[in-house]
C-alpha positions as CSV (number, residue, x, y, z in Angstrom):
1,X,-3.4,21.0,22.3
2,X,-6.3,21.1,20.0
3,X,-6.6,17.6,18.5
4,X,-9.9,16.3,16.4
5,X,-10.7,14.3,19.1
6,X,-11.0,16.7,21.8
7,X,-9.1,19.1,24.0
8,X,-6.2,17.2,25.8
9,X,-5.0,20.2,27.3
10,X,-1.1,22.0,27.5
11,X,1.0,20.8,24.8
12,X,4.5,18.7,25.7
13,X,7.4,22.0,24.8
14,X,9.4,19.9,22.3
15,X,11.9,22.5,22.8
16,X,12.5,20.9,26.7
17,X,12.7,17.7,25.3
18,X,15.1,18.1,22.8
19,X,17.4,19.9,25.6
20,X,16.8,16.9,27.9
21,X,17.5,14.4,25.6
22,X,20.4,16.3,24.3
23,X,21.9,16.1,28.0
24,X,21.2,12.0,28.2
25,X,24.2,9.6,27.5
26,X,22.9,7.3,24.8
27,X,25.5,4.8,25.3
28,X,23.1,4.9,28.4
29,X,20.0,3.7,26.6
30,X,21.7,1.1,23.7
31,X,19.0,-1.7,23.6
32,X,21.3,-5.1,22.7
33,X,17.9,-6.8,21.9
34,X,16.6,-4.4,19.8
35,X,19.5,-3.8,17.7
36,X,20.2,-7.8,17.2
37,X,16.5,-8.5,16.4
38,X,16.8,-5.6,13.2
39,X,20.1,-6.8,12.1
40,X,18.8,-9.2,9.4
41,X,19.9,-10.6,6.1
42,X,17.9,-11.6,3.8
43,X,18.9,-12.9,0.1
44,X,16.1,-13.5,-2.7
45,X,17.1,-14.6,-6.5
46,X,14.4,-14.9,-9.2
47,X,15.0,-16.4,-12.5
48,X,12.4,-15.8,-15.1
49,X,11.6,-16.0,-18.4
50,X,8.9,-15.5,-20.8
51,X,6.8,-15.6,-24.0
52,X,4.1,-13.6,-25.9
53,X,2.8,-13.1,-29.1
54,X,0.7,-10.3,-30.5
55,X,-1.8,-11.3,-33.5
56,X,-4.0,-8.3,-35.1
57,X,-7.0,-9.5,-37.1
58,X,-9.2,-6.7,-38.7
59,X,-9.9,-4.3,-35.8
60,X,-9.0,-6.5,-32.8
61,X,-5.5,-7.0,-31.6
62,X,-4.7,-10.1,-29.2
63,X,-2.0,-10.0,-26.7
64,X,-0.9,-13.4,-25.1
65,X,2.2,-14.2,-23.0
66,X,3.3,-16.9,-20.5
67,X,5.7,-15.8,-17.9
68,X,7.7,-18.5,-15.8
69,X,9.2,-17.2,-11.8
70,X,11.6,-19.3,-10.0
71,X,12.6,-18.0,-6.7
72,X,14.9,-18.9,-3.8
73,X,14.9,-17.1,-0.6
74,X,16.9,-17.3,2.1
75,X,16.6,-15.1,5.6
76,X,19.1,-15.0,8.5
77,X,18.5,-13.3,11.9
78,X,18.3,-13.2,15.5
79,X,15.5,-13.7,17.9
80,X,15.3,-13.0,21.6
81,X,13.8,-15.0,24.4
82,X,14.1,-13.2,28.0
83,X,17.1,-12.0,26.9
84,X,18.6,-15.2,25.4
85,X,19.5,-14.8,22.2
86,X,19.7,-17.9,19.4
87,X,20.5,-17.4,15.4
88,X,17.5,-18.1,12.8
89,X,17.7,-19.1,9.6
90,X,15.1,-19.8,6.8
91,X,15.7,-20.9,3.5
92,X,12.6,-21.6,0.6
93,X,12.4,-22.4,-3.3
94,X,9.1,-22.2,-4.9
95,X,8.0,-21.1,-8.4
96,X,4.9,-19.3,-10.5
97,X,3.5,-20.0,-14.1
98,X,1.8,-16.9,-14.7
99,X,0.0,-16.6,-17.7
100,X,-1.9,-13.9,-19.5
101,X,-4.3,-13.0,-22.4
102,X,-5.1,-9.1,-23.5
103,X,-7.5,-7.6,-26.8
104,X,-8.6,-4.3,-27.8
105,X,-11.4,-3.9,-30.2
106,X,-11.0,-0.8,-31.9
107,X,-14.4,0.8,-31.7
108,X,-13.5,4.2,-33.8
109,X,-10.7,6.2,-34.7
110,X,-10.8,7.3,-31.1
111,X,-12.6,4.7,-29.0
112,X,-11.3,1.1,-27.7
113,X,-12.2,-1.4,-25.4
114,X,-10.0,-3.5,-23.5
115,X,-10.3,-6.6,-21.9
116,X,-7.3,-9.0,-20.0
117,X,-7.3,-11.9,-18.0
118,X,-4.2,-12.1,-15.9
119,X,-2.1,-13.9,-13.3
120,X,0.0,-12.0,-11.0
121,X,2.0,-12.3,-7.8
122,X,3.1,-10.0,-4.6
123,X,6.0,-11.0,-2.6
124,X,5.7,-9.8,0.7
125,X,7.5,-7.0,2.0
126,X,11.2,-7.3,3.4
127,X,9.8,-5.9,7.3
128,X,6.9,-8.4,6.8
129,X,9.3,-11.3,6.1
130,X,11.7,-10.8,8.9
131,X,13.2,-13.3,10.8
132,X,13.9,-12.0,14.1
133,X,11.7,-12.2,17.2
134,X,11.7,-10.7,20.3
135,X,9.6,-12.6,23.3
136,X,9.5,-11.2,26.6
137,X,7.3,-12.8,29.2
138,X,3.8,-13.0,27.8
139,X,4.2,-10.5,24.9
140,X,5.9,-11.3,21.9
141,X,6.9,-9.4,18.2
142,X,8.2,-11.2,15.5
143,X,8.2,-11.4,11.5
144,X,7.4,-14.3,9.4
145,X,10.1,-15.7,7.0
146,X,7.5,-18.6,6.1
147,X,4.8,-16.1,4.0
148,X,3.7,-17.2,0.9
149,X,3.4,-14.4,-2.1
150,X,0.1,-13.2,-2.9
151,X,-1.2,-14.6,-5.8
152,X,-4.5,-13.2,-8.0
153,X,-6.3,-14.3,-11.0
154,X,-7.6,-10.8,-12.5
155,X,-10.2,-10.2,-14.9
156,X,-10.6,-6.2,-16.6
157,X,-12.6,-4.8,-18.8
158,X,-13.3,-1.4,-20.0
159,X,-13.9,1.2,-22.4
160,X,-11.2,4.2,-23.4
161,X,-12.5,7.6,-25.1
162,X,-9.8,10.0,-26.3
163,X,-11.0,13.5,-27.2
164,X,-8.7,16.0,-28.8
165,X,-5.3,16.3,-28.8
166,X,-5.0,15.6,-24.8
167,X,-8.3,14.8,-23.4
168,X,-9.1,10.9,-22.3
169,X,-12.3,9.3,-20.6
170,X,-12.5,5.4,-19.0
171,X,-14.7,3.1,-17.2
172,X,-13.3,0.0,-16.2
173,X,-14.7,-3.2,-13.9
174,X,-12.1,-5.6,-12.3
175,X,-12.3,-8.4,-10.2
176,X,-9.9,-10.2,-8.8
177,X,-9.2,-13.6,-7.1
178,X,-6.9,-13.6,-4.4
179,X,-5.5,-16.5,-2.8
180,X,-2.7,-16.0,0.4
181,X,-3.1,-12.3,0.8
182,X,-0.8,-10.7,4.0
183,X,-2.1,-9.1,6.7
184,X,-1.1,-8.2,10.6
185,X,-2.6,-9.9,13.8
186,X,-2.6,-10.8,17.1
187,X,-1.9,-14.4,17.4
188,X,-2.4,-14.3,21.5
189,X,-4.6,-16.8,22.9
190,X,-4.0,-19.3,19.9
191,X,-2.3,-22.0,18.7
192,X,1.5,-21.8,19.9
193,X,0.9,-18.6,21.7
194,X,-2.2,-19.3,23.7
195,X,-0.9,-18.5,26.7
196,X,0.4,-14.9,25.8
197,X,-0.9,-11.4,25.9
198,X,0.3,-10.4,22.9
199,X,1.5,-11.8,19.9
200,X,1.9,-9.6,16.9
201,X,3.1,-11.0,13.1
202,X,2.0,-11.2,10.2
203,X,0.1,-14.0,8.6
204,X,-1.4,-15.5,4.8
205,X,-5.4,-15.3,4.6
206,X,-6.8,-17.7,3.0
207,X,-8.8,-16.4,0.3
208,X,-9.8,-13.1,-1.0
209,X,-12.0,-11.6,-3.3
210,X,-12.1,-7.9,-5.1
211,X,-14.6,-6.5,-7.3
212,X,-15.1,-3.2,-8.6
213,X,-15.0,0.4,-11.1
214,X,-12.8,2.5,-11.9
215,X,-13.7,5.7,-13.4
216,X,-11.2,8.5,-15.0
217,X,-10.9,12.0,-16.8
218,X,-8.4,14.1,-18.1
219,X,-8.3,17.1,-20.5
220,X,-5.9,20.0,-21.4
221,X,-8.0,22.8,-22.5
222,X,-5.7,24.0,-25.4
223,X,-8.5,25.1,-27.6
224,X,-9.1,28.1,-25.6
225,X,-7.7,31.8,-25.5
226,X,-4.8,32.3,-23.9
227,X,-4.2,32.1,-20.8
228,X,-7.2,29.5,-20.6
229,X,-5.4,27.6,-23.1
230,X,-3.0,26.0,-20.8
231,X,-5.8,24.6,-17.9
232,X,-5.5,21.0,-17.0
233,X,-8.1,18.9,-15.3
234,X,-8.1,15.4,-14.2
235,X,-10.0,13.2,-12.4
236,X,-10.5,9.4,-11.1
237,X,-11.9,7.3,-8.7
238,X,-12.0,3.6,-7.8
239,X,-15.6,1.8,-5.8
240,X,-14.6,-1.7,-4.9
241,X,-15.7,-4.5,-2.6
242,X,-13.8,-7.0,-1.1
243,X,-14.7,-10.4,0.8
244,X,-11.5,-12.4,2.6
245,X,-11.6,-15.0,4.7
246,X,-9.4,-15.8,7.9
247,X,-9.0,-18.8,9.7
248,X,-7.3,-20.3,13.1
249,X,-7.7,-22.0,16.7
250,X,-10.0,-20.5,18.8
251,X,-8.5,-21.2,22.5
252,X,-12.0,-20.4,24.3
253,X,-14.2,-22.8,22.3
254,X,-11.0,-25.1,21.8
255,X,-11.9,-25.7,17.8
256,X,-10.8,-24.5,14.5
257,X,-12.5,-21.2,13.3
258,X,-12.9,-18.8,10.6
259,X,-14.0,-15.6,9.7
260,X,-14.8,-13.3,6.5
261,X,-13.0,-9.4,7.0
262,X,-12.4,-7.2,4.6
263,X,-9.7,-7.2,3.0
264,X,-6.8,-5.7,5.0
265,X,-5.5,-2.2,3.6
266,X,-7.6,-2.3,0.9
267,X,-10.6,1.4,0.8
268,X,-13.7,0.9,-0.8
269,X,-13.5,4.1,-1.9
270,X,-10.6,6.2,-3.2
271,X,-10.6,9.5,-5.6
272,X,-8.2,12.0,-6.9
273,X,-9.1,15.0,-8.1
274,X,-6.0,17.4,-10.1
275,X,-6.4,21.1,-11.2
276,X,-3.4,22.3,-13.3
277,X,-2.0,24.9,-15.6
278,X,1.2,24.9,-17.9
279,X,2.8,25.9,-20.9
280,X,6.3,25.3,-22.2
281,X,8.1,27.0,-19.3
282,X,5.7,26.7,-16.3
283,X,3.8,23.5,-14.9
284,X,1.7,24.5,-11.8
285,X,-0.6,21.5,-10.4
286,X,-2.9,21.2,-6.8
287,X,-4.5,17.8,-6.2
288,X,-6.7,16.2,-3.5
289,X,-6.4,12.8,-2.8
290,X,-9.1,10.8,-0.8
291,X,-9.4,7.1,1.0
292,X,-12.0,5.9,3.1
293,X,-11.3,3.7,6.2
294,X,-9.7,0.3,5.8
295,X,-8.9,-2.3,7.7
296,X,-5.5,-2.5,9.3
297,X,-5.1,-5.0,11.9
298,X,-6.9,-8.0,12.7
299,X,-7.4,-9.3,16.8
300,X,-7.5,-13.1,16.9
301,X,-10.2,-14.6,15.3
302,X,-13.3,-14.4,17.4
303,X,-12.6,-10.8,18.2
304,X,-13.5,-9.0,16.1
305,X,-14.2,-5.4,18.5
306,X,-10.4,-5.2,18.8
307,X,-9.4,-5.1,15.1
308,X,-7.7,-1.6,14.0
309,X,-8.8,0.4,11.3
310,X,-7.2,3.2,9.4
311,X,-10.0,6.4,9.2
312,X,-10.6,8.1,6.3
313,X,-7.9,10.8,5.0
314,X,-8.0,13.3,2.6
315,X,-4.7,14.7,1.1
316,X,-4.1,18.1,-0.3
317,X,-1.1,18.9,-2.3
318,X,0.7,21.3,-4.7
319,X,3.6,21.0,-6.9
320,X,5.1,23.8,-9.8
321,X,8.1,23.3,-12.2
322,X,9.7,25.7,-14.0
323,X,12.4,25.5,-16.8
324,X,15.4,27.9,-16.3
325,X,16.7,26.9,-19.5
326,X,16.3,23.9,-21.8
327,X,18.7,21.6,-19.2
328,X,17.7,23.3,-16.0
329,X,14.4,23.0,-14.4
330,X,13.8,24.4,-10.6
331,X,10.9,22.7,-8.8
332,X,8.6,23.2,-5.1
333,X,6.5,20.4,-4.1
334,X,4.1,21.0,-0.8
335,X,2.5,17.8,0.5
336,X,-0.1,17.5,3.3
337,X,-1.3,21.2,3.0
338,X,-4.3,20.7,5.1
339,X,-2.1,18.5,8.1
340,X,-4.3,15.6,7.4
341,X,-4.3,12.9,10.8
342,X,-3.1,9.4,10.9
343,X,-6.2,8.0,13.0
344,X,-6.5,4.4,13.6
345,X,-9.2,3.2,16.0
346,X,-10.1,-0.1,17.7
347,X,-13.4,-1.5,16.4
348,X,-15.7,1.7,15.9
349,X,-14.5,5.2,16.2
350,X,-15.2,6.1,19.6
351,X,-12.2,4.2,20.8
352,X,-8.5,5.6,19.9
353,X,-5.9,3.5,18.6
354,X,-3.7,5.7,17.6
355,X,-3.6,9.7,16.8
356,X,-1.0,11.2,14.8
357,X,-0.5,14.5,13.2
358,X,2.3,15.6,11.1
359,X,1.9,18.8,9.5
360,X,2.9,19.7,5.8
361,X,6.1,18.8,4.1
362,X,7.8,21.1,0.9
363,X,10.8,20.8,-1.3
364,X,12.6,22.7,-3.5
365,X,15.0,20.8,-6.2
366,X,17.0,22.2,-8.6
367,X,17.2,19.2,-11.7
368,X,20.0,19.5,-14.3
369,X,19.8,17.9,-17.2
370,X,22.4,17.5,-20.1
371,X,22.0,14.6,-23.3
């Protein structure tokens, strides 16, 4: 097999495997563990409410709004320990006051600038909040029911240009401050788990910060001879930087420690670039879609060589739509034209984490519509 990273010679026939496997009794291979651990509930009720007010004076218009979260959360599982199981149960109330303020200064008939301050919050994911757990020996999986949301204070401002009849231009700055943000790790070596091997969760950082600009461009061409007329281009892309900080017990000094990452999942650098063409029957669009590297996973706190990191992808697709009649509209979509890799890599690039390929994917729907 020809992989980026170098020849590995024959290829596995996934033709053999799918006969063998076929042939297996799978009654044979039923994991009781794993399918207890995944067999979850999990129940989450939010009561909100809010209010806003918009005042216009002259050319500016304010926008400001207070919006109140109340949420209970409960999560029942199973966890494993060599093979013994016992029930888990979590159960959490906790509330947000999230305020925010918006204006826009109208500039000129066709130019604005914006500016917010906001308060926002991410619950974490359902996988990330899990409550089951699975230990076995030295090495252990589990979720963490106990995660607090994410919560950011977020400044923006920018300026918005609109040209024509469909043509826009923006520049924006952000920054954001983030307080509890998710990420995973390897808690081996540390606090509870200091005498494990592994020990992978997920866990709240403690603080986070985000800066950067975001840049964008769009413009049908309809003031041009046909068949120019219906040429579409787009165009955006976001620079930030980000500065988070971890902490936890280091077992080989014996103290409390901390360090500044990244922060997790988040590229410093991500574009999309769109080249299109429609008219009242056809829609035909490509697009390329890039993010650098980001950080993934974290080791434990001094180790910094062993953290995983997502490489850089770019992602080429194509999608066309066309309307059979005014209530019927056939569509293709082809993603991952070029077979772009999954790639994660421990520390520098050199050393494999993880190589995945998995070629394009298209579909064909057929969308009625009738009222």
């Amino acid at each position: 097999m020809d992989y980026r990273l170098g020849q590995f010679g024959p290829g596995i026939s996934g033709s053999a495997i799918k006969n063998l496997i076929g042939g297996l009794n799978r009654d044979d291979f039923y994991d009781p563990t794993e399918s207890a651990v995944n067999d979850f509930t999990m129940r989450e009720d939010i009561n909100a409410g809010y209010l806003m007010n918009t005042v216009d004076i002259d050319d500016w218009r304010f926008i400001a709004g207070l919006r109140y979260e109340g949420t209970e959360f409960e999560a029942k599982g199973t966890g494993a320990t060599d093979g013994d199981f016992e029930a888990t149960e979590t159960q959490r109330k906790y509330h947000h006051w999230l305020p925010g303020l918006h204006a826009r200064y109208q500039l000129d008939k066709n130019t604005q600038v914006r500016a917010a301050w906001t308060k926002s919050v991410v619950r974490p994911t359902f996988g990330q909040l899990a409550p089951g757990f699975v230990i076995d020996g030295d090495e252990a999986t589990f979720g963490n029911p106990e995660l607090k949301p994410l919560e950011s204070s977020n400044l923006d401002l920018g300026i918005e240009h609109y040209m024509g009849r469909a043509g826009t231009v923006s520049a924006f700055v952000f920054y954001k401050d983030i307080q509890n943000f998710v990420y995973n790790t390897d808690l081996a070596g540390t606090g509870a788990w200091v005498d494990f091997a592994e020990a992978h969760t997920f866990a709240n950082g403690d603080s986070a910060k985000l800066y950067g600009l975001e840049l964008a461009y769009s413009q049908k061409f309809d003031w041009l001879p046909a068949p120019w007329n219906g040429l579409l281009i787009g165009a955006n892309t976001t620079f930030s930087r980000s500065d988070a900080e971890i902490k936890g017990f280091d077992a080989a000094t014996g103290t409390n420690s901390k360090r500044s990452i990244d922060l997790p999942s988040q590229s410093d650098t991500v574009g999309n670039l769109m080249l299109g063409w429609e008219n009242d029957k056809l829609s035909l669009r490509v697009s390329a879609n890039y993010k650098s590297d980001y950080l993934y996973e974290l080791a434990s706190i001094n180790d910094k060589a062993h953290d995983l990191h997502v490489d850089a992808q770019t992602f080429v697709d194509f999608s066309a739509r066309y309307s059979l009649t005014k209530s019927l509209q056939l569509s293709f979509e082809a993603q991952n034209l070029t077979d772009e890799s999954y790639f994660v890599y421990t520390g520098q690039r050199a050393y494999n984490g993880q190589y995945e390929e998995y070629g394009p994917t298209f579909k064909l729907g057929l969308t009625f519509t009738h009222f």
